[in-house]
N, CA, C and O atoms as a GROMACS GRO file, in nm:
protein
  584
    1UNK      N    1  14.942  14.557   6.305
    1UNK     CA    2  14.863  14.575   6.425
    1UNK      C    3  14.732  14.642   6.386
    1UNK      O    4  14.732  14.729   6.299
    2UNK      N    5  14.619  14.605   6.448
    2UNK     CA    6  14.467  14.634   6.396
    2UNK      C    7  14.442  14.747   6.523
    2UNK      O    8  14.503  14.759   6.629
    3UNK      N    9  14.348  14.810   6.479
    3UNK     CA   10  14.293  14.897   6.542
    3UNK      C   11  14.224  14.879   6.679
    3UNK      O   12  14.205  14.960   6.770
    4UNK      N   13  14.188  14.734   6.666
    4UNK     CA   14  14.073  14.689   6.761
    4UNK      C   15  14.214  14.625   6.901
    4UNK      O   16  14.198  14.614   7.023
    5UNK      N   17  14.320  14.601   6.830
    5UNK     CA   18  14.429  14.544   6.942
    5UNK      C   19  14.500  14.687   6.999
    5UNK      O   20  14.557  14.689   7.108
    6UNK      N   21  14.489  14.806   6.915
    6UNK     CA   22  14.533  14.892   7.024
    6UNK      C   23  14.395  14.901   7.111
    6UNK      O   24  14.396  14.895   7.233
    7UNK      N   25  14.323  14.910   7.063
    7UNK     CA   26  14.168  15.003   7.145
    7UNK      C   27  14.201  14.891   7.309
    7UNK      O   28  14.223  14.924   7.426
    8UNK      N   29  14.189  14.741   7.235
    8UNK     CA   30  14.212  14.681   7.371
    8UNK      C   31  14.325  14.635   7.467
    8UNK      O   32  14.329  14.549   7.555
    9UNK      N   33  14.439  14.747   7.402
    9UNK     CA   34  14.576  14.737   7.489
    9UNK      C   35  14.540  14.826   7.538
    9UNK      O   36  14.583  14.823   7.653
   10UNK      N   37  14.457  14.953   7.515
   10UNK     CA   38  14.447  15.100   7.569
   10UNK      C   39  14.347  15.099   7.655
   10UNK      O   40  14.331  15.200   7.724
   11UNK      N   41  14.243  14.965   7.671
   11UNK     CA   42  14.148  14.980   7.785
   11UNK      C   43  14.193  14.897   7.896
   11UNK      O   44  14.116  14.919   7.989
   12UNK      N   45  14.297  14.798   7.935
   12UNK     CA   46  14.352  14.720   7.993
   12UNK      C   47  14.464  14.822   8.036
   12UNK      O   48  14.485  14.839   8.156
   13UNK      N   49  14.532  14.888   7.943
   13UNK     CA   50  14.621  14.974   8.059
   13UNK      C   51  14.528  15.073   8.119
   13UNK      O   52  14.541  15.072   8.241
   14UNK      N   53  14.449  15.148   8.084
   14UNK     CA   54  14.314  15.220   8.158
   14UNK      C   55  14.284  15.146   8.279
   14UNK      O   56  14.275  15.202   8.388
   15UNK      N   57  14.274  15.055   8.267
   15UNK     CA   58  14.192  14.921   8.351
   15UNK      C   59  14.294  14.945   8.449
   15UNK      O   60  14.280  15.011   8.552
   16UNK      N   61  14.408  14.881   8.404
   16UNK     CA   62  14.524  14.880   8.524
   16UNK      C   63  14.579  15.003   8.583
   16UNK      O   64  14.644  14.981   8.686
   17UNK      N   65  14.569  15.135   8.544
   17UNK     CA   66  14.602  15.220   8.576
   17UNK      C   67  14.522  15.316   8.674
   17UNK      O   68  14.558  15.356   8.785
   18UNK      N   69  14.410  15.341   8.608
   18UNK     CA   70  14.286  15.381   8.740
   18UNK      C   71  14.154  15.320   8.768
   18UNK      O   72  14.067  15.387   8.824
   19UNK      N   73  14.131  15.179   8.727
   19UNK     CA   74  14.060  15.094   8.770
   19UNK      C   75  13.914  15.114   8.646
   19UNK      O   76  13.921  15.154   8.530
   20UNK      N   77  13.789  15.067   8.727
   20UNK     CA   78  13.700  15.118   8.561
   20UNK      C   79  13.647  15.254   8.601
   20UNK      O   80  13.642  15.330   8.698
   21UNK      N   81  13.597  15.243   8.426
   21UNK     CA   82  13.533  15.373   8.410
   21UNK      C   83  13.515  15.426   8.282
   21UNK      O   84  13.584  15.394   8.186
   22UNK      N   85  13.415  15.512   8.277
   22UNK     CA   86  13.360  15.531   8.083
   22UNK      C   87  13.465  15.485   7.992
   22UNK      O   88  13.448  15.400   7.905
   23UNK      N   89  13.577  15.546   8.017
   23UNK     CA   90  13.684  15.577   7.909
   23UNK      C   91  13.712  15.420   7.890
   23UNK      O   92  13.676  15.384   7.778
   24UNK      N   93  13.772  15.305   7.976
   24UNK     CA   94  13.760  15.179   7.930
   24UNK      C   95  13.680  15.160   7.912
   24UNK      O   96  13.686  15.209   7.799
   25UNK      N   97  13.531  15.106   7.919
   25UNK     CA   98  13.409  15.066   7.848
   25UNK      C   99  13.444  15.132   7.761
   25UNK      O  100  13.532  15.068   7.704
   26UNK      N  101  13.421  15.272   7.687
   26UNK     CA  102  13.408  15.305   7.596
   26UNK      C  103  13.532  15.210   7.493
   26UNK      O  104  13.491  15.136   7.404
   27UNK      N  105  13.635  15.222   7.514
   27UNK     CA  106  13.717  15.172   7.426
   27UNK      C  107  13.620  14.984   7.402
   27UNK      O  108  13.582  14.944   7.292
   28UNK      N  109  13.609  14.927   7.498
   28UNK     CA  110  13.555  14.815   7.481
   28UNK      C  111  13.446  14.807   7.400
   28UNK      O  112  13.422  14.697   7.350
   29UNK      N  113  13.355  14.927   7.367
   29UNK     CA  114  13.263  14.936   7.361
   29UNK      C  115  13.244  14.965   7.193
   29UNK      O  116  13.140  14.930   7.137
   30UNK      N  117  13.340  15.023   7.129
   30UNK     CA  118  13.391  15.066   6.984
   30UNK      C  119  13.424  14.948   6.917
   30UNK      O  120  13.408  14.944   6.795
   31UNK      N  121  13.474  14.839   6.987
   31UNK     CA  122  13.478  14.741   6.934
   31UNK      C  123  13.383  14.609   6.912
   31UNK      O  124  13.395  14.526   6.822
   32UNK      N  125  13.266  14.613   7.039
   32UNK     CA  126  13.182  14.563   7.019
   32UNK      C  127  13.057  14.623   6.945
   32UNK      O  128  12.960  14.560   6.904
   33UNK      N  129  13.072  14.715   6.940
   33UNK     CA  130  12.978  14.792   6.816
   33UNK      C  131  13.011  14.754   6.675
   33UNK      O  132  12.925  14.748   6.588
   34UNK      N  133  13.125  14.731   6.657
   34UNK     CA  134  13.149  14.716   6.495
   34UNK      C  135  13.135  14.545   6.508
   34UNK      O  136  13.098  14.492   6.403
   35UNK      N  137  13.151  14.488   6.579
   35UNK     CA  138  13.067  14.362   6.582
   35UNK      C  139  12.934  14.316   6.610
   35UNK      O  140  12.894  14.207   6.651
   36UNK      N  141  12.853  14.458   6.570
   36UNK     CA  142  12.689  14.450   6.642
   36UNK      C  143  12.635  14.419   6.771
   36UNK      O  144  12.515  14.418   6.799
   37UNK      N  145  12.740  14.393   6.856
   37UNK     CA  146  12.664  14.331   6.989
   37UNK      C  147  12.678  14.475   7.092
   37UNK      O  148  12.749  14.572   7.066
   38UNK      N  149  12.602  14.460   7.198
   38UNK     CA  150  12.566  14.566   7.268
   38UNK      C  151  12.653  14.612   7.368
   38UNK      O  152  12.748  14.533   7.370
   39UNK      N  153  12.666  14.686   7.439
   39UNK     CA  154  12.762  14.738   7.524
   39UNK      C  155  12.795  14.623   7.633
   39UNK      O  156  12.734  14.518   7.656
   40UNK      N  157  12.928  14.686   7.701
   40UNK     CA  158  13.001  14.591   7.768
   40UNK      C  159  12.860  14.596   7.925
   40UNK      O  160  12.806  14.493   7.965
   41UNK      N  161  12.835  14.704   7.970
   41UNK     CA  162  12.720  14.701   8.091
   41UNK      C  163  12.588  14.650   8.037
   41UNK      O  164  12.529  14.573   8.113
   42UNK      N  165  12.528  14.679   7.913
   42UNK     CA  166  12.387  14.621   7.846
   42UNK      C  167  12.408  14.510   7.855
   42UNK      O  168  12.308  14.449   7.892
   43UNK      N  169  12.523  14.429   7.832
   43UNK     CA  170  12.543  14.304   7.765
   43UNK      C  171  12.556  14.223   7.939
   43UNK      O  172  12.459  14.164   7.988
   44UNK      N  173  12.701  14.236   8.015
   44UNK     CA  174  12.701  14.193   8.097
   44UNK      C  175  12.556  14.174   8.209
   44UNK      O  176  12.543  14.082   8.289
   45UNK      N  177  12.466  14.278   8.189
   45UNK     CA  178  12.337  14.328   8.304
   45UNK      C  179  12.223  14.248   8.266
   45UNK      O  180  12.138  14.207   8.346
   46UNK      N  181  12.222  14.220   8.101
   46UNK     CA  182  12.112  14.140   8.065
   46UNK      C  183  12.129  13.997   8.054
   46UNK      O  184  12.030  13.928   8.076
   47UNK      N  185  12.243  13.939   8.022
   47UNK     CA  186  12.271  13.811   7.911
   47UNK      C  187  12.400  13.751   8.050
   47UNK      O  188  12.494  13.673   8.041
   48UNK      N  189  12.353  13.823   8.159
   48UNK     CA  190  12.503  13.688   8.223
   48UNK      C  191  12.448  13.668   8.369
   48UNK      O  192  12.385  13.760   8.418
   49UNK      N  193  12.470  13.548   8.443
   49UNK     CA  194  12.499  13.553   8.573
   49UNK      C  195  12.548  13.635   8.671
   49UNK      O  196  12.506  13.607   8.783
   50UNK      N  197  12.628  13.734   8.663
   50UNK     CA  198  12.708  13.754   8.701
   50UNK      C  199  12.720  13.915   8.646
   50UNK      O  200  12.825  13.953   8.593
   51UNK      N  201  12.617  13.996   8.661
   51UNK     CA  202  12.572  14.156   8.617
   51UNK      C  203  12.672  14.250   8.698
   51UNK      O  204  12.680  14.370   8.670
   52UNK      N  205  12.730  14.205   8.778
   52UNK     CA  206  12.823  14.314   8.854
   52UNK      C  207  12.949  14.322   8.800
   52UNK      O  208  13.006  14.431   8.810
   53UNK      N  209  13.019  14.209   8.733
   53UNK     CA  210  13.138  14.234   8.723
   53UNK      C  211  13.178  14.330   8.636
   53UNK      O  212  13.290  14.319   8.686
   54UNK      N  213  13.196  14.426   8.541
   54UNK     CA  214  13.232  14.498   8.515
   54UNK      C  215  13.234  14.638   8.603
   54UNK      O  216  13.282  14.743   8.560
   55UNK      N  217  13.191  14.627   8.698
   55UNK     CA  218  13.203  14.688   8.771
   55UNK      C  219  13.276  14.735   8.885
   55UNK      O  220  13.261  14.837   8.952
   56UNK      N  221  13.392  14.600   8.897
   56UNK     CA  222  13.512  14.602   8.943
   56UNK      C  223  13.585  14.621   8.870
   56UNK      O  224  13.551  14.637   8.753
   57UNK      N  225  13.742  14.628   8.918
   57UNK     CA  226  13.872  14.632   8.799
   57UNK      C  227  13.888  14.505   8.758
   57UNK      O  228  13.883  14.471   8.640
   58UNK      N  229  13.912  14.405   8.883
   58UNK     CA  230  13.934  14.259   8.853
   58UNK      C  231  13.786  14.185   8.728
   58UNK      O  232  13.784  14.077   8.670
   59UNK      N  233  13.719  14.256   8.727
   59UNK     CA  234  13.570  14.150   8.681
   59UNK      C  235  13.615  14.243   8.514
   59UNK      O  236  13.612  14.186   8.404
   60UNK      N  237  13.648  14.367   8.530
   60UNK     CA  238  13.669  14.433   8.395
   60UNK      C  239  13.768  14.358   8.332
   60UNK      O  240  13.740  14.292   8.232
   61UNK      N  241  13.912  14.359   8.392
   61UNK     CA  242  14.012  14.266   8.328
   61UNK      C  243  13.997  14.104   8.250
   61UNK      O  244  14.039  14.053   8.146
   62UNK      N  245  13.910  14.058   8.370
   62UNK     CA  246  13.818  13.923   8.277
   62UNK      C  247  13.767  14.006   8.178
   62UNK      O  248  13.826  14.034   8.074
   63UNK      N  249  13.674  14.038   8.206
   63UNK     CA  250  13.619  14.093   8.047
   63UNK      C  251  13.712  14.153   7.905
   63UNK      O  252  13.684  14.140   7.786
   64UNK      N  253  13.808  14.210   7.958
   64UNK     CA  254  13.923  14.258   7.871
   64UNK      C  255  13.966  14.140   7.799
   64UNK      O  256  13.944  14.128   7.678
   65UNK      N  257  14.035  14.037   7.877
   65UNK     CA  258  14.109  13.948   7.866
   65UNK      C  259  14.011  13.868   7.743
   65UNK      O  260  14.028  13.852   7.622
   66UNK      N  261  13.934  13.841   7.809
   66UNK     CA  262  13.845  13.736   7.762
   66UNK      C  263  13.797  13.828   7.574
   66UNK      O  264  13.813  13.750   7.480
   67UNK      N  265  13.765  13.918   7.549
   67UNK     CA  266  13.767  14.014   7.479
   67UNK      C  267  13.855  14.035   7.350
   67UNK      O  268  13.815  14.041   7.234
   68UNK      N  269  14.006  14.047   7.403
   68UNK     CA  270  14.127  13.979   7.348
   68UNK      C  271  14.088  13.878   7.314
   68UNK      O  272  14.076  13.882   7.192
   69UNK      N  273  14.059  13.783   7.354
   69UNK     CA  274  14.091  13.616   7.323
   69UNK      C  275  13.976  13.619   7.214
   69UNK      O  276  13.981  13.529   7.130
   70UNK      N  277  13.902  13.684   7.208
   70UNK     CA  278  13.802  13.628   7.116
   70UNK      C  279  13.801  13.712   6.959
   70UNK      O  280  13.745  13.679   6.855
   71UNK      N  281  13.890  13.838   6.992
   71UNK     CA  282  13.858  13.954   6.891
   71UNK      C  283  14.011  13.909   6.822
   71UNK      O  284  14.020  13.908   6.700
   72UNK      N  285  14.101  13.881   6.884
   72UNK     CA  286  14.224  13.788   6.774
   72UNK      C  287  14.262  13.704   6.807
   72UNK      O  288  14.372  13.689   6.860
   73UNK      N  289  14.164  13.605   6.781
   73UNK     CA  290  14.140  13.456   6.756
   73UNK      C  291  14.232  13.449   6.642
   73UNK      O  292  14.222  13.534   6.554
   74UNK      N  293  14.325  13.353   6.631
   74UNK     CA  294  14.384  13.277   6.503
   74UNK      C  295  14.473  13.452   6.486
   74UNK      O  296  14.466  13.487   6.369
   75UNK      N  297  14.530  13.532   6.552
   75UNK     CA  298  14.658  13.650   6.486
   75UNK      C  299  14.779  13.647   6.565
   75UNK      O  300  14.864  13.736   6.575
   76UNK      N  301  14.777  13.538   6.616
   76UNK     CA  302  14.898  13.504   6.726
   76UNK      C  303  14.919  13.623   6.820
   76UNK      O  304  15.028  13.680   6.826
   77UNK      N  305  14.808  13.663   6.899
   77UNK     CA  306  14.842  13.726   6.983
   77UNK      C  307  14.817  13.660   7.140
   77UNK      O  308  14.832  13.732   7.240
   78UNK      N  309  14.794  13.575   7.148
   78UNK     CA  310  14.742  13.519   7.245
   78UNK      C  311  14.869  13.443   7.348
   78UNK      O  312  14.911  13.483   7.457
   79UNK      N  313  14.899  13.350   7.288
   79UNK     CA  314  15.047  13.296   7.393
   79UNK      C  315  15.116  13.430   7.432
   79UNK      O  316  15.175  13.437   7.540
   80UNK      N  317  15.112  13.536   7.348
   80UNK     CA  318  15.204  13.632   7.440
   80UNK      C  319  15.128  13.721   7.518
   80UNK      O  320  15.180  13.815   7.577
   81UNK      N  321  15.011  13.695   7.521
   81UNK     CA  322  14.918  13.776   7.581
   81UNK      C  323  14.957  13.717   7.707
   81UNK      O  324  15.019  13.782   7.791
   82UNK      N  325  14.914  13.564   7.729
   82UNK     CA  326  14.877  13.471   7.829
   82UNK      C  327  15.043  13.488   7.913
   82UNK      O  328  15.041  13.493   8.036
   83UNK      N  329  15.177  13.494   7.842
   83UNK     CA  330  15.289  13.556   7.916
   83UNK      C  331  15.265  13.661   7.984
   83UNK      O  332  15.272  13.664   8.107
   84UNK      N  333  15.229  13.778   7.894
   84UNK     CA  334  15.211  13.941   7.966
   84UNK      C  335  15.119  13.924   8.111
   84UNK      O  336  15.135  13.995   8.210
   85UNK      N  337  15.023  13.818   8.100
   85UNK     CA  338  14.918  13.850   8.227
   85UNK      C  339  14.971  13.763   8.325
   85UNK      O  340  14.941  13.785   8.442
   86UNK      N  341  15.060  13.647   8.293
   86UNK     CA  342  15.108  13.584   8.388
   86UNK      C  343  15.021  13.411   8.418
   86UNK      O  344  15.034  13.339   8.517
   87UNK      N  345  14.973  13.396   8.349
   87UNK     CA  346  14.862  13.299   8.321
   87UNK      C  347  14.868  13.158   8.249
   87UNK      O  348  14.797  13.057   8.256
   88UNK      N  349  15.032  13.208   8.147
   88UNK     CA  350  15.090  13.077   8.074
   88UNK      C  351  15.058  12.900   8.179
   88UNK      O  352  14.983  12.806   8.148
   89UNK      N  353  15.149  12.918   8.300
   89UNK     CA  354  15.117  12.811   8.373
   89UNK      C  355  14.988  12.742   8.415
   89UNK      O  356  14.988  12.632   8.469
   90UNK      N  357  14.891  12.802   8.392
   90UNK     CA  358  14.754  12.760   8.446
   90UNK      C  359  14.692  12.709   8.288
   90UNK      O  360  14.633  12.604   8.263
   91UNK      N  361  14.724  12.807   8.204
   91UNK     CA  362  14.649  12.726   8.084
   91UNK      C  363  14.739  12.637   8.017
   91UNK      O  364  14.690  12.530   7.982
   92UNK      N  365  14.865  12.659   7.990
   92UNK     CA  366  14.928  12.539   7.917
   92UNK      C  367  14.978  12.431   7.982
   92UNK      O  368  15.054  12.360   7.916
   93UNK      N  369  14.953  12.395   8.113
   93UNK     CA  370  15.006  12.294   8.192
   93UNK      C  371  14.884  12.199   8.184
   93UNK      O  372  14.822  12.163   8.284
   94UNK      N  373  14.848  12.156   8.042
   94UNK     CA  374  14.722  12.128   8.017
   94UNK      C  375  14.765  11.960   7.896
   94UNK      O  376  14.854  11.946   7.813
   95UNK      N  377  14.684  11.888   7.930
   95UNK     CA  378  14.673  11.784   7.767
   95UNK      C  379  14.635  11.836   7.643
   95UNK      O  380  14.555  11.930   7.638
   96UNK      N  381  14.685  11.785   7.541
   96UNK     CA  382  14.588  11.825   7.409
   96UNK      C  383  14.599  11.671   7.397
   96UNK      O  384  14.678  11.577   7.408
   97UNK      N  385  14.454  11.708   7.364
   97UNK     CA  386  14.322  11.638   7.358
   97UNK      C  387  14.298  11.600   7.172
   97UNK      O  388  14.306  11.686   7.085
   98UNK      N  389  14.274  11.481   7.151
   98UNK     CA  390  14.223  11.456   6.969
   98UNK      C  391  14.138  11.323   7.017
   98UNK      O  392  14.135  11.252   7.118
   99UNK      N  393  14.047  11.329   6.851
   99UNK     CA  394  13.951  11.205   6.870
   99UNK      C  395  14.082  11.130   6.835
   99UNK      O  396  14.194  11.181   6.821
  100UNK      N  397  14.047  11.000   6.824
  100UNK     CA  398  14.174  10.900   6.801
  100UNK      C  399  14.059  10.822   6.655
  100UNK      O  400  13.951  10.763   6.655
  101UNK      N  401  14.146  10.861   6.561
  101UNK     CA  402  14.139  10.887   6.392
  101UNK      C  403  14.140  10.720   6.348
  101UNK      O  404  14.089  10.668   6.248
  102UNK      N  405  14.211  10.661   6.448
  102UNK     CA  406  14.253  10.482   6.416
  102UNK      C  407  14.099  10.372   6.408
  102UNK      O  408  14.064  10.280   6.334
  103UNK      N  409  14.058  10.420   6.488
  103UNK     CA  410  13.924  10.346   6.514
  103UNK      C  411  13.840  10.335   6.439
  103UNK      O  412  13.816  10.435   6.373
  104UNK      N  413  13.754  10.208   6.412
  104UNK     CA  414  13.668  10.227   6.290
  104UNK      C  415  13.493  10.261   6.334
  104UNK      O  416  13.406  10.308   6.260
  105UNK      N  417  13.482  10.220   6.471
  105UNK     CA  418  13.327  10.262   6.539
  105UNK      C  419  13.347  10.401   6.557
  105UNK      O  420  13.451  10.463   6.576
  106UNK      N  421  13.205  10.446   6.545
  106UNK     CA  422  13.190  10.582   6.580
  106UNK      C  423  13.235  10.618   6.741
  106UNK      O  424  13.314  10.706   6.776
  107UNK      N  425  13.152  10.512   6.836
  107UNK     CA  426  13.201  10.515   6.977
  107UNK      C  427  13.349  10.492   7.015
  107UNK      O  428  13.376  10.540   7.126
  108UNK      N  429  13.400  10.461   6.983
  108UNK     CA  430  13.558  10.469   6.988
  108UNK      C  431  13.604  10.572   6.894
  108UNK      O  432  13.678  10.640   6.965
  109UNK      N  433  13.605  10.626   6.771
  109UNK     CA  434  13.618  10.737   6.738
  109UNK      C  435  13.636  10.853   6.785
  109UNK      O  436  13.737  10.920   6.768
  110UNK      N  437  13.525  10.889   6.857
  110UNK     CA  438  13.494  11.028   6.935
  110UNK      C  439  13.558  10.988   7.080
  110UNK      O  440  13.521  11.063   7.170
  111UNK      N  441  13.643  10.888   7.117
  111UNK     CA  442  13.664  10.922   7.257
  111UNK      C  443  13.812  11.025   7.238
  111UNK      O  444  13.892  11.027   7.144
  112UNK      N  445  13.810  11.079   7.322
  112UNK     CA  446  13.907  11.145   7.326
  112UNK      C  447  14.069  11.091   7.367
  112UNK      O  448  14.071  11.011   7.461
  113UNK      N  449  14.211  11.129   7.302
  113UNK     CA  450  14.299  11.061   7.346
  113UNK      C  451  14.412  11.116   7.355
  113UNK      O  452  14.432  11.170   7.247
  114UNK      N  453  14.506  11.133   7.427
  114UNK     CA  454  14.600  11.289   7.449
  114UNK      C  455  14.751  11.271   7.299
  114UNK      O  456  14.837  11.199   7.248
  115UNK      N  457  14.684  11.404   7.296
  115UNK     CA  458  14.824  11.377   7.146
  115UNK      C  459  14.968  11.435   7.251
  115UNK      O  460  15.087  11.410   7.233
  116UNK      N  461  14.925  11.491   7.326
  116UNK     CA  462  15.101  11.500   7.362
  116UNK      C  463  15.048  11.587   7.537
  116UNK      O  464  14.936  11.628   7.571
  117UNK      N  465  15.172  11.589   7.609
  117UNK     CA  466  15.156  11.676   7.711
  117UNK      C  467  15.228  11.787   7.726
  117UNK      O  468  15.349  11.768   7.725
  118UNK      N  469  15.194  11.889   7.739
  118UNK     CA  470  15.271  12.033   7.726
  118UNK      C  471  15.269  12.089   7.861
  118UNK      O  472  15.177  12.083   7.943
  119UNK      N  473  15.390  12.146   7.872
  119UNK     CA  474  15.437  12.208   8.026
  119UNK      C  475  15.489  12.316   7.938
  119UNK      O  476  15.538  12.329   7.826
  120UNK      N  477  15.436  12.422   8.094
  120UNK     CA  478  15.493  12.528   8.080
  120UNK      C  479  15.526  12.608   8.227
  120UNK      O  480  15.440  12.653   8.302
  121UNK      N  481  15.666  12.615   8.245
  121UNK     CA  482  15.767  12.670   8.418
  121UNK      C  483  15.744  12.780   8.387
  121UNK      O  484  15.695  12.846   8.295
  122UNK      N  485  15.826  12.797   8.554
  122UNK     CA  486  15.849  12.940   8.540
  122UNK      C  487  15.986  12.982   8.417
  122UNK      O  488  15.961  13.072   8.336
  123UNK      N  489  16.103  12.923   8.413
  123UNK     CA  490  16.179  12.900   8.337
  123UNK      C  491  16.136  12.967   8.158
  123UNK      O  492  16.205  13.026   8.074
  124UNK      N  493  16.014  12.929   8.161
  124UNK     CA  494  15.972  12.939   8.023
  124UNK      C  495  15.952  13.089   8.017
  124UNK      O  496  15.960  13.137   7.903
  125UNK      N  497  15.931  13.164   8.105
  125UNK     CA  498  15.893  13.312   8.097
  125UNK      C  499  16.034  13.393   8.021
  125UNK      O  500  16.050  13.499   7.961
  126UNK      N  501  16.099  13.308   8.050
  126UNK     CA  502  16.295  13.361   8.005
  126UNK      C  503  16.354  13.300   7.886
  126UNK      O  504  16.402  13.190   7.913
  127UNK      N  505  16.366  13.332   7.765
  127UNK     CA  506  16.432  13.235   7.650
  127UNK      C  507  16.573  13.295   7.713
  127UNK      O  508  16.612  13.401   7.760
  128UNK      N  509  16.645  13.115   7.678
  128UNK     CA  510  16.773  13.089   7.678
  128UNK      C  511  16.832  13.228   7.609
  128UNK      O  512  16.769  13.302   7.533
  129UNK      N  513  16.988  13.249   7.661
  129UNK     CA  514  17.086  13.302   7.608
  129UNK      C  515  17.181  13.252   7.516
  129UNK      O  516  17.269  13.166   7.519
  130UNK      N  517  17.150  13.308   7.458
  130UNK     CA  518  17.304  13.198   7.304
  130UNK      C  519  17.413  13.166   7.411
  130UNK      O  520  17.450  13.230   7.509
  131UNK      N  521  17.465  13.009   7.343
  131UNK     CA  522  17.605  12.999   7.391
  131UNK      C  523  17.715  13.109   7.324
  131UNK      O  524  17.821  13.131   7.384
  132UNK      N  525  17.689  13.166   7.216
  132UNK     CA  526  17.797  13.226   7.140
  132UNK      C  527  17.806  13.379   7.240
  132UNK      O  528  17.907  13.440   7.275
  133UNK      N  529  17.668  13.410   7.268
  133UNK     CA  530  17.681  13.537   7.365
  133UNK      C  531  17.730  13.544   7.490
  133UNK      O  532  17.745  13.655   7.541
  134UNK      N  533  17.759  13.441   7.551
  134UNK     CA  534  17.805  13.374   7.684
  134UNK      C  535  17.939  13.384   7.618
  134UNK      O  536  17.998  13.492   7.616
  135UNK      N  537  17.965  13.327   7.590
  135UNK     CA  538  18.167  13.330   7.515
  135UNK      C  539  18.170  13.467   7.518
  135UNK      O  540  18.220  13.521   7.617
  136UNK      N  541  18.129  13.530   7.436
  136UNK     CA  542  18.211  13.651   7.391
  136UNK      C  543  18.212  13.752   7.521
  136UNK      O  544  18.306  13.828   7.544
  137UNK      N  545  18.075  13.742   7.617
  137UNK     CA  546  18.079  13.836   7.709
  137UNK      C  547  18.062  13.746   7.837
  137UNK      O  548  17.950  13.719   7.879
  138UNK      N  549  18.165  13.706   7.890
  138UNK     CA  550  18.169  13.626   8.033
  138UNK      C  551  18.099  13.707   8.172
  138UNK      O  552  18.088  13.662   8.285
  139UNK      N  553  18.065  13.816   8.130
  139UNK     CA  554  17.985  13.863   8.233
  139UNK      C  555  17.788  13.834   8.212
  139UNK      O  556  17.712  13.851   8.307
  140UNK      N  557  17.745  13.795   8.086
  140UNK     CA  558  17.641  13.728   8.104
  140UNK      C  559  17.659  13.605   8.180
  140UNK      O  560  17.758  13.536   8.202
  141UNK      N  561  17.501  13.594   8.223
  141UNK     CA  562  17.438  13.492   8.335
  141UNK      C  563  17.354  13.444   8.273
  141UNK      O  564  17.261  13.520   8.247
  142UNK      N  565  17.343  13.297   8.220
  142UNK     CA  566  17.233  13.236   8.164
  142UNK      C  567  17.108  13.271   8.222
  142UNK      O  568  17.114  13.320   8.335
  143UNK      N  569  17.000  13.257   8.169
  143UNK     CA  570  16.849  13.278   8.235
  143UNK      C  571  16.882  13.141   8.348
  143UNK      O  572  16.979  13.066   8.359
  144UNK      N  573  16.747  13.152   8.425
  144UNK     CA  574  16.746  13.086   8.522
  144UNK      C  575  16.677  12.948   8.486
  144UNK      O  576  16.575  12.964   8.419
  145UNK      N  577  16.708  12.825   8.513
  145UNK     CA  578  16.658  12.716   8.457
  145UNK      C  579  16.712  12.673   8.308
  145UNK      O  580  16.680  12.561   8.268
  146UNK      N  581  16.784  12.748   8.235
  146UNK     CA  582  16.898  12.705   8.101
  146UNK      C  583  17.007  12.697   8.114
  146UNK      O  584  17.078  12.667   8.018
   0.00000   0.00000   0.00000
């Protein structure tokens, strides 16, 4: 675990706990410093549409979230992130998308063509219970949907 994933588990429970304020920015803010870019209010006030949101809890949590997603890119923290916030269903109830590799024109090349379709229930929030744990203790209850 990196330093920069507690700083931003510790400004998201901040966040969620008494809404914003220095102490989350600041944590947000330690981490965008060691990546050279400017504070979470400099940054949001100059460079976005949308200059107020950190200024709510809900507009901070985007920013958190979004924050996460970008600061551990590729450390597998993310699908369990997207569980913890409750969000799995909205993003993985999605196509993946590939050029289609078969084609020999460039224009058929680049169209896009679905490599598979991925669902994700409510069901999925719960991994199955072993059958072997069900035997031995007849008072377990499978998850719901297994």
């Amino acid at each position: 675990m990196r330093l920069a994933d507690l700083y931003l588990l510790y400004a998201e429970t901040l966040n969620e706990a008494n809404g914003t304020s220095s102490e989350v920015k600041k944590y947000l803010d330690l981490i965008r410093e060691r990546a050279g870019l400017l504070g979470v209010d400099d940054s949001w006030a100059n460079f976005s549409t949308n200059p107020s949101k950190p200024q709510t809890k809900e507009g901070l949590r985007d920013i958190i979230h979004q924050e996460r997603s970008i600061e551990l890119a590729f450390e597998g923290s993310r699908y369990w992130d997207i569980r913890r916030w409750k969000t799995a269903p909205i993003i993985m109830n999605n196509d993946v998308l590939a050029w289609d590799q078969t084609k020999e024109t460039a224009e058929l090349y680049s169209k896009p063509r679905v490599l598979f379709s991925q669902k994700f229930g409510i069901k999925d929030y719960f991994l199955p219970i072993k059958d072997s744990y069900i035997i031995r203790n007849r008072n377990l209850v499978q998850n719901l949907g297994w």
